[in-house]
C-alpha positions in Angstrom: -4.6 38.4 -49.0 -6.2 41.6 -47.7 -5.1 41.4 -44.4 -1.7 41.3 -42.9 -1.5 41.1 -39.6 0.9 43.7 -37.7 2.2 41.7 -35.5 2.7 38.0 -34.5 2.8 36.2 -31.3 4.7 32.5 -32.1 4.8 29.5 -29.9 7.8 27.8 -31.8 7.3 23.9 -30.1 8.5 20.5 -30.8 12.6 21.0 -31.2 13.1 18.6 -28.8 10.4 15.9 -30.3 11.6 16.5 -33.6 15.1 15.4 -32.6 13.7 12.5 -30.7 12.0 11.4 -33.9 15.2 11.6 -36.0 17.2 9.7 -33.3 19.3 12.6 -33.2 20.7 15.0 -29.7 18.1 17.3 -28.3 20.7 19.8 -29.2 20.1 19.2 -32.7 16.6 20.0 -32.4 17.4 23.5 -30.7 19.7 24.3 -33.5 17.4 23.5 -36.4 15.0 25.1 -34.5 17.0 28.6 -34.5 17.8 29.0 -38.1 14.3 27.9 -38.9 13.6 31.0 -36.7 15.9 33.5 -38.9 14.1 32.0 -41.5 10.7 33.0 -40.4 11.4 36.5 -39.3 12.9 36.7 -43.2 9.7 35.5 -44.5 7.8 37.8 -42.3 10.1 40.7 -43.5 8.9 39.9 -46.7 4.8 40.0 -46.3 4.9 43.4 -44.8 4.7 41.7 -40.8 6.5 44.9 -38.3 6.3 42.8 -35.2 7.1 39.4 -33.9 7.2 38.1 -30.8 8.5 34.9 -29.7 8.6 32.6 -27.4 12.3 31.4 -27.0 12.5 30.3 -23.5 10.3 30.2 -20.5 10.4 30.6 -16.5 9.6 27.1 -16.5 12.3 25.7 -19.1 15.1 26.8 -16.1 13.9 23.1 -14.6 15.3 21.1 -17.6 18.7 19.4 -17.3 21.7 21.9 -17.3 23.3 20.8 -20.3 20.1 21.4 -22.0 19.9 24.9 -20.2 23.3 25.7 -20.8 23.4 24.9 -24.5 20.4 27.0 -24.9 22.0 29.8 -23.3 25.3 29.4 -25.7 23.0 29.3 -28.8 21.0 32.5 -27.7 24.4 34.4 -27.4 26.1 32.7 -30.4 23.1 34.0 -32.6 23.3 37.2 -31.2 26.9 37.8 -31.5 26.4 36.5 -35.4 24.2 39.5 -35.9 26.8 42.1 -34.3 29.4 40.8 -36.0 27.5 41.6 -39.1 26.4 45.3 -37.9 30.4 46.0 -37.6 31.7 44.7 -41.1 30.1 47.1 -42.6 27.1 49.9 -43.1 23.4 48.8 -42.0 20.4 50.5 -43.9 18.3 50.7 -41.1 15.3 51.1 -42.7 15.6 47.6 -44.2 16.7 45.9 -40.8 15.6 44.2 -37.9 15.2 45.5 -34.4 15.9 43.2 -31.8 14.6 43.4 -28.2 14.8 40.6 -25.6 11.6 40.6 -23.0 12.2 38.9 -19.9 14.2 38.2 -16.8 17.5 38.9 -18.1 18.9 39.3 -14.5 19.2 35.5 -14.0 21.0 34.9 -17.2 25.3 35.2 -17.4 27.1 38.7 -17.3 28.4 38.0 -20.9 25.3 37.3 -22.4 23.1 40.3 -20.6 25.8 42.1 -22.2 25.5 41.0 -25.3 21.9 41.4 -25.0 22.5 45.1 -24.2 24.5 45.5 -27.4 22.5 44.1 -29.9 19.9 46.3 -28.9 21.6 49.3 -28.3 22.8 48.6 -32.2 19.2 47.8 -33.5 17.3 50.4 -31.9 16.5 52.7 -34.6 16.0 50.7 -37.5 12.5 50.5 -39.0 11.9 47.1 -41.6 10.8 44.3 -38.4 10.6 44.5 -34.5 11.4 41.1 -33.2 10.7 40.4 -29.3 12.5 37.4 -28.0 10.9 36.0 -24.9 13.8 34.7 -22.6 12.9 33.5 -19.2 9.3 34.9 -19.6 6.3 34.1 -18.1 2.7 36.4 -19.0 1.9 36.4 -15.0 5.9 37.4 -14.4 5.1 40.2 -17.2 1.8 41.0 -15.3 3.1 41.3 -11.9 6.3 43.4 -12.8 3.9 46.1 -14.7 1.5 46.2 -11.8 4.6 46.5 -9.5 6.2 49.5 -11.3 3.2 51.3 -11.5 2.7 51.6 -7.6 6.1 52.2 -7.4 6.1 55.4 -9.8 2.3 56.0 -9.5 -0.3 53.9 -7.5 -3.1 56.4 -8.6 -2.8 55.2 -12.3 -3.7 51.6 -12.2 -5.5 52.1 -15.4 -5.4 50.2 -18.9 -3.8 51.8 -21.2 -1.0 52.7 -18.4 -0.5 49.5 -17.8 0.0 48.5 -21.4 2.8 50.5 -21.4 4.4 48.9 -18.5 4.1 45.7 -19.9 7.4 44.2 -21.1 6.0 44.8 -24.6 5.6 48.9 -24.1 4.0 50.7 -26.4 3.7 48.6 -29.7 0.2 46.7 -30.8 -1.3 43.8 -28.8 -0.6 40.3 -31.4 -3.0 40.3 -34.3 -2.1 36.6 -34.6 -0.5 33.9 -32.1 0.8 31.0 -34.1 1.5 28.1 -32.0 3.7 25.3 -33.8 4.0 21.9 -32.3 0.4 20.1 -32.0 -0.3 21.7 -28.4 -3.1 23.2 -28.3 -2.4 25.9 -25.1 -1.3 29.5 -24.9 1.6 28.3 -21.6 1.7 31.3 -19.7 2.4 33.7 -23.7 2.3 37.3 -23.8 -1.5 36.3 -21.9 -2.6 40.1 -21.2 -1.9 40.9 -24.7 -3.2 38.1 -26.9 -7.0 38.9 -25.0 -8.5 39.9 -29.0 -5.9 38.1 -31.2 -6.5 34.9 -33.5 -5.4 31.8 -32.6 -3.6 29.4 -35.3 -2.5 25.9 -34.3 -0.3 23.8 -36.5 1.0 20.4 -35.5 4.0 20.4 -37.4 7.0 20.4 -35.3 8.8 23.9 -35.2 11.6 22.7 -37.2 9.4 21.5 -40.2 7.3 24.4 -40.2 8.0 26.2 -43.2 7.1 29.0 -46.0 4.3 27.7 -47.3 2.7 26.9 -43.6 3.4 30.6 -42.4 1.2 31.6 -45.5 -1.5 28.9 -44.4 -1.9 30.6 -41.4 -2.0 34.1 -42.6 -4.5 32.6 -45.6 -6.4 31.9 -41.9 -6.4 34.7 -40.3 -7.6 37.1 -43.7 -10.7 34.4 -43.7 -11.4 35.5 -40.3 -13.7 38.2 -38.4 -12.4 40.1 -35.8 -14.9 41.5 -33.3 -12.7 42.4 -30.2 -15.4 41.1 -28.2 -18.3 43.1 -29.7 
């Protein structure tokens, strides 16, 4: 492949049906789901990928039941803790590590876990292999609004593009090159919307938990067969 893309937008759908499917706890689902995730930000590691975003838990998925909610909550800060953990055993090369950043309204979620949010990127912060953005209660119109907000609040004369890239939850990295969208949906659902305006689109209908290796390289073998034009 010629092109690697920089950075990747994913939609990771379909826990919950893949459970369903296996007669198994939703729950079940959401955990295959998240080390199918440290999986693909390993693979992406490996191609030469700097950026990933993801999609880990929308505005909307508050309205679910609360054990769901709540189990989703303890498996966001049980991953995270697993990674700190690591970072104090022992010495981190930070050029060969992951930063982490979580994107969102993180006012809404427990003390301990905003915590544990704070330290796991406080820890990360400087080291250089792969960004990861985790989306956690985020919505694109939220993300709009709260960057339009800010800027009247610091400076209502710059209402411009490129300063309101910056205020974007996303700051100053590159817009997606690629938004892959596992699960058989075929919609964007209120993703990173200002910044995916130029990027490829890549459906897959395999459920998040099934999608593997060999389909991440599908869908970069995709987007290196494709134009981009940026609206020209």
């Amino acid at each position: 492949m010629k092109k690697i893309p920089t950075h990747i937008a994913l939609i990771p759908d379909g826990n919950r049906r893949w459970a369903k499917k296996r007669k198994l706890p939703t729950l079940k689902g959401h955990q295959k789901g998240y080390q199918n995730f440290l999986d693909f930000c390993k693979w992406c590691r490996e191609r030469q990928v700097k950026i990933v975003t993801a999609f880990g838990f929308s505005t909307e998925n508050w309205n679910r039941s609360k054990k769901e909610v709540d189990y989703l909550m303890d498996l966001f800060e049980f991953g995270i803790k697993r990674h700190i953990e690591r970072y104090k055993k022992g010495k981190v090369d930070k050029r060969k590590e992951t930063k982490i950043k979580v994107i969102g309204k993180k006012e809404r979620f427990s003390e301990s876990l905003q915590k544990t949010i704070e330290e796991i990127e406080k820890l990360t912060k400087d080291n250089k292999k792969l960004q990861v953005n985790i989306a956690l209660d985020y919505g694109g119109k939220w993300d709009i609004l709260q960057a339009v907000k800010k800027i009247i609040k610091t400076n209502p004369n710059k209402i411009e593009e490129k300063t309101f890239q910056k205020n974007l939850s996303t700051g100053n990295i590159p817009d997606p090159d690629l938004v892959i969208r596992v699960g058989g949906e075929k919609r964007l659902s209120n993703f990173v919307i200002w910044q995916i305006a130029y990027s490829e689109l890549y459906f897959s209908d395999k459920f998040w938990p099934d999608f593997s290796e060999k389909d991440l390289d599908e869908a970069l073998k995709e987007y290196d067969r494709r134009q981009r034009r940026f609206g020209q």
